[in-house]
C-alpha positions as CSV (number, residue, x, y, z in Angstrom):
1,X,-6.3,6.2,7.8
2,X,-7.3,2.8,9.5
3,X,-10.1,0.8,7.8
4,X,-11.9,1.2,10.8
5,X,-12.6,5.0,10.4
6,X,-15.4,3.6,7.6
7,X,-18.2,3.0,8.5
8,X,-19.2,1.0,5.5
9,X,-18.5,-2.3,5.7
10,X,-17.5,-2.7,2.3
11,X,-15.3,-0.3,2.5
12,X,-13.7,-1.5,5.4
13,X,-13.1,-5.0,4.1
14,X,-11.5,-3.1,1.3
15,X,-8.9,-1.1,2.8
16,X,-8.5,-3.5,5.7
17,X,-7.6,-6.1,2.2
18,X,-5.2,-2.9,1.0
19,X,-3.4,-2.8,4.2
20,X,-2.8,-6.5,3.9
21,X,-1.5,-6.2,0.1
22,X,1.0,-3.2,1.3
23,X,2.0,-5.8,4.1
24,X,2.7,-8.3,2.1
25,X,4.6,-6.4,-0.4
26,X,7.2,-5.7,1.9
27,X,7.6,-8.9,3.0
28,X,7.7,-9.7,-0.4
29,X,10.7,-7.1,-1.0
30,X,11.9,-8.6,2.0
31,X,12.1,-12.5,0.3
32,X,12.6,-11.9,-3.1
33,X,14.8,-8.6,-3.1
34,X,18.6,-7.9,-3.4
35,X,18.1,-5.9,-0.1
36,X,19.4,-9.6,2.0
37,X,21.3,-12.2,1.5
38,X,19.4,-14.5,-1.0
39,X,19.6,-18.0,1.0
40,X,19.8,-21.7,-0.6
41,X,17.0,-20.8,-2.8
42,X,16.7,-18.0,-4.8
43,X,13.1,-17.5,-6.0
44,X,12.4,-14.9,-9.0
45,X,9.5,-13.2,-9.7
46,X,8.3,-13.0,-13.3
47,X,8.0,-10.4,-15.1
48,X,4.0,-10.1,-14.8
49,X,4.6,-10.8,-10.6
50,X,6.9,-7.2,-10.7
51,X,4.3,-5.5,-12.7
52,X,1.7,-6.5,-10.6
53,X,3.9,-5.3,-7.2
54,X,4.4,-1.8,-8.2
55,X,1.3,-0.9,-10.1
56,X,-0.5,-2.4,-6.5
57,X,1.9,0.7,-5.1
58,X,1.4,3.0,-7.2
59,X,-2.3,2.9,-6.7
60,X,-2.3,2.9,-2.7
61,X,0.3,5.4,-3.0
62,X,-1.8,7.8,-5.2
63,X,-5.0,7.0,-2.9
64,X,-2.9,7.9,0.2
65,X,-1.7,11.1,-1.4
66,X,-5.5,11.8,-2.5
67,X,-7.0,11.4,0.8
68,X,-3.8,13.3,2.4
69,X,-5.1,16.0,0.0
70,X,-9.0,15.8,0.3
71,X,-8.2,15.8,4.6
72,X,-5.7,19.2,3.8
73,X,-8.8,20.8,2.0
74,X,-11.2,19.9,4.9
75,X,-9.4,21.2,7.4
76,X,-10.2,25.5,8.3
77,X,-7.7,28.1,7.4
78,X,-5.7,29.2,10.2
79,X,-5.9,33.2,10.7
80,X,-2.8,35.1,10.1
């Protein structure tokens, strides 16, 4: 599901602007998380910062599933 399958332009800019937000969120997780070694400076998110990471997630990840979902319907039944 690449913005470019839209033909909409507004809706392109917006899911191209979704891509970038699930990008960064890893790199994000990447920086800030206990995943790696921490560095010389350990930066931690606020509380408001982690709220705003995983409710960002939670919505692309129930649009994802959505469209998965909508695309599943679409498609024809397969004869036995």
């Amino acid at each position: 599901m690449a913005p470019d399958d839209y033909t909409e332009q507004t809706f392109r800019q917006l899911l191209g602007s979704c891509q970038q937000i699930v990008e960064l969120l890893g790199s994000l997780r990447s920086k800030l998380g206990d995943a790696h070694s921490p560095g010389p400076k350990r930066s931690r998110p606020l509380p408001r910062h982690a709220e705003l990471a995983v409710n960002l997630s939670g919505t692309m990840a129930t649009f994802l599933v959505s469209t998965w979902q909508a695309r599943q319907a679409e498609k024809p039944k397969a004869a036995p």
